[in-house]
C-alpha positions in Angstrom: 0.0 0.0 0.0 1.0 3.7 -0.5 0.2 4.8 3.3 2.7 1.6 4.2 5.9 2.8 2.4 5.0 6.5 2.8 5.0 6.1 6.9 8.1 3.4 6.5 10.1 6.1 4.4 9.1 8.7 6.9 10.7 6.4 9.6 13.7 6.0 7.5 14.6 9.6 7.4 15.2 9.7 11.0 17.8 6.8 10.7 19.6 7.4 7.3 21.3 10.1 5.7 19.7 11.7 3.0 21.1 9.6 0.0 20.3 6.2 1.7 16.5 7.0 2.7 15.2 5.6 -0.3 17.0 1.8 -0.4 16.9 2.2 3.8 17.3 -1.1 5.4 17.9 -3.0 1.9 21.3 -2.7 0.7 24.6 -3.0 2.3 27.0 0.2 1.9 29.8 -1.4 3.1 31.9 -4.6 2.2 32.4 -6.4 5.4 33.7 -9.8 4.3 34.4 -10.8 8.1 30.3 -10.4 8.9 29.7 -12.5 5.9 32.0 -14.9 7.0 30.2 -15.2 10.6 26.9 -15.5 8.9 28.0 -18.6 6.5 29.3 -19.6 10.5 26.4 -20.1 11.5 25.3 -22.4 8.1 26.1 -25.9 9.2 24.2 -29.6 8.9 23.8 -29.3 12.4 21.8 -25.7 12.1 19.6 -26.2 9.4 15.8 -27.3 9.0 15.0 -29.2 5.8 11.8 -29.4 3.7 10.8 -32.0 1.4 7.9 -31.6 -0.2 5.9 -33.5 -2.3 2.4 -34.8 -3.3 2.7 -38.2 -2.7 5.2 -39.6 0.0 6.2 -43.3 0.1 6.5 -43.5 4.3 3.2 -42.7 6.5 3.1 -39.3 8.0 2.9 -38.4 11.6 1.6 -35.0 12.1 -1.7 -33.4 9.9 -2.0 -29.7 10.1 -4.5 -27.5 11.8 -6.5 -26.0 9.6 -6.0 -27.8 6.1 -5.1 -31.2 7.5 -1.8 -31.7 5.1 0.2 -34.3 6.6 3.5 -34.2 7.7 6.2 -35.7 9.6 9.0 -33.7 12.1 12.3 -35.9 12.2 15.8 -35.5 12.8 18.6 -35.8 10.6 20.6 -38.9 11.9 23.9 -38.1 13.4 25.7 -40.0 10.8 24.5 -38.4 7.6 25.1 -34.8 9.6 28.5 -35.9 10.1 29.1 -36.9 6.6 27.5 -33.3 5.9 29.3 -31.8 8.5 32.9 -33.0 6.9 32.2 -32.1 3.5 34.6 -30.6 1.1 34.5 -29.0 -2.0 37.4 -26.6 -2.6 35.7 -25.2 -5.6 33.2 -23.7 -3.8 34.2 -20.4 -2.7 33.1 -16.9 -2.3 33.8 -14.6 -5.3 36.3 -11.7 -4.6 34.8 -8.3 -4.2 33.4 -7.0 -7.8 34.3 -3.1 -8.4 32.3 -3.2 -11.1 28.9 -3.7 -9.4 27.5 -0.6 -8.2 27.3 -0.7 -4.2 
């Protein structure tokens, strides 16, 4: 709604400098690869929740929902396969280096 970002860009002016009212809470000004680093931290096999979703499940569900009675089962990951997770390596995979080139 127009009302909603009108009174949210209102708030914004009392916490940004002029030339950052409009993008606010959005976009990062700064390059801070040691916060990135602690988020991916916090990304591990032992941290995660996983969904699988489908229409048709081979094993019997546990749990049906509220409202809509979709079933479901809550279960957790066995400690092996998080290990095996867990010790994973792909030296491949790595974070780009910074790109001057995009605008920030």
């Amino acid at each position: 709604d127009p009302i909603d970002y009108t009174c949210s860009t209102a708030g914004f002016m009392h916490l940004y400098p002029e030339k950052h009212i409009l993008a606010g809470p959005y976009k990062c000004y700064e390059y801070d690869p040691e916060s990135i680093k602690e988020c991916v931290s916090f990304l591990t096999p032992s941290n995660m929740i996983m969904v699988v979703q489908s229409k048709k499940f081979e094993e019997p569900t546990m749990l049906s929902e509220r409202w809509y009675k979709t079933q479901y089962t809550i279960d957790d990951i066995s400690k092996d396969l998080c290990e095996k997770w867990q010790s994973a390596s792909n030296e491949s995979l790595h974070f780009p280096e910074r790109n001057d080139m995009i605008a920030s």
